[in-house]
C-alpha positions as CSV (number, residue, x, y, z in Angstrom):
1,X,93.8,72.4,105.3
2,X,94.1,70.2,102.3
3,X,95.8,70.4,98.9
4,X,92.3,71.1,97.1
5,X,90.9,73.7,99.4
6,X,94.8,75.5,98.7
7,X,94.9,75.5,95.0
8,X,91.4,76.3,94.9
9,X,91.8,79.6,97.2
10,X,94.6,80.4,94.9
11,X,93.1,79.9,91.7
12,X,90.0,81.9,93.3
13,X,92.8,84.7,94.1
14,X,94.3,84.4,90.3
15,X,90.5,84.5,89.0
16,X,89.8,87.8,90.7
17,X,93.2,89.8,89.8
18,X,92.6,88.7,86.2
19,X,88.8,89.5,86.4
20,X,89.9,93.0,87.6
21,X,92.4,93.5,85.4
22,X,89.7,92.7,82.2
23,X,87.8,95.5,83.6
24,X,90.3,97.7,83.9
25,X,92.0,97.1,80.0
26,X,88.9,96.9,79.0
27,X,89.5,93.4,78.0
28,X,86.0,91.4,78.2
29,X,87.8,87.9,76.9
30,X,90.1,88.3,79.7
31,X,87.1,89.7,82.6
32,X,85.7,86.7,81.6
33,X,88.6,83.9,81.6
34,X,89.0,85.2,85.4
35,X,85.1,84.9,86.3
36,X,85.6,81.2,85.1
37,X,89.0,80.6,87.0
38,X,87.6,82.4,89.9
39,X,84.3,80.3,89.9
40,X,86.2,77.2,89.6
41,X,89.0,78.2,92.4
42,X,85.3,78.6,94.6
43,X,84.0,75.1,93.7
44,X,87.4,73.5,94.0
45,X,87.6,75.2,97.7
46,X,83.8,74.0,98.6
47,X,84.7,70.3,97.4
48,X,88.0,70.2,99.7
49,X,86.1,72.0,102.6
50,X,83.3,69.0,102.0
51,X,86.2,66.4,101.7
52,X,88.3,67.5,105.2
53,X,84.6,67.7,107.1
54,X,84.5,64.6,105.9
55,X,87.8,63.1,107.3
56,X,86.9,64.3,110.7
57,X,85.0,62.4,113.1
58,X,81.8,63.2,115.2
């Protein structure tokens, strides 16, 4: 497991506590701040899954 496809599982983690926590306050600008850091943990993840496929051989 790289470094990407760790920060990018935890930001996906933050990102979806925050997100829930916007619903539950009521807070849209904060619902909506974790839907972004959650969709960015997600492609951050994807491009270090694509990166250590890419590393291995076969």
């Amino acid at each position: 497991m790289n470094k990407d496809q760790v920060k990018g599982r935890v930001n996906e983690a933050a990102g979806k506590v925050k997100e829930v926590a916007g619903k539950v306050t009521g807070s849209a600008s904060t619902e909506v701040k974790g839907t972004a850091q959650k969709v960015a943990g997600k492609t951050q993840a994807a491009y270090g899954d694509a990166k250590e496929k890419a590393q291995k051989p076969g």
